[in-house]
C-alpha positions, 0 to 999 in steps of 0.5 A, a space after each residue: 496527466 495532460 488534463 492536470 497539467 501542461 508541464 512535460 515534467 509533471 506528465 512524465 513524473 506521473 505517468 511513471 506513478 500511475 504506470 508503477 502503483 497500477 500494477 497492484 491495484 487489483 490485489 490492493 483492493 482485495 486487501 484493503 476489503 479485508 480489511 475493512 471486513 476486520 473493522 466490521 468484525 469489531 476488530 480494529 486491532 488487527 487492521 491497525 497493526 497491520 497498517 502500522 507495520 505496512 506503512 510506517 515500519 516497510 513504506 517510509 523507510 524503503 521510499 528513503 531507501 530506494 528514492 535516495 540511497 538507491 538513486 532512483 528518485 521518484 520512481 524509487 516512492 512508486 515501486 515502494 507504494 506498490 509493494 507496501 500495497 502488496 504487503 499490506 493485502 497478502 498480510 491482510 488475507 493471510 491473518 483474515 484466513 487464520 480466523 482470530 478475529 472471529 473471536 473479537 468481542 464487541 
């Protein structure tokens, strides 16, 4: 953080943030593969409804709830990341294994 940035503040705030959302990168990724590998189907339904849900429907409203109502600020928005990150690839793997978009017609 220090090349960004000299603000103590700033460093501490995002280190936080790297520390917390690194913990779901490697599953993140693997989601987000699979999602696109929806895309390359021909189905871009199921992605978007799986992004819909994951983001607009756990993210937004747990970092409320968790940044203000719980207290913990910042680092409330990070573990919301992280398992709205989470979310999204175990959702992603599990619907990509049920095999429905097989059967999209493009």
């Amino acid at each position: 953080m220090g090349i960004f940035t000299h603000d103590p503040v700033v460093i501490r705030y995002g280190a936080n943030c790297l520390r917390i959302i690194s913990l779901c990168y490697g599953l993140y990724a693997y989601g987000l593969i699979v999602v696109q590998a929806f895309n390359g189907a021909g189905d871009t339904f199921t992605p978007s409804m799986i992004n819909l849900f994951c983001y607009w429907v756990v993210q937004l409203p747990l970092a409320f709830l968790l940044g203000r109502r719980m207290g913990l600020g910042p680092n409330g928005i990070y573990f919301a990341v992280l398992v709205t990150e989470t979310l999204l690839a175990l959702i992603s793997i599990y619907v990509f294994r049920l095999g429905r978009w097989k059967k999209t017609v493009v």
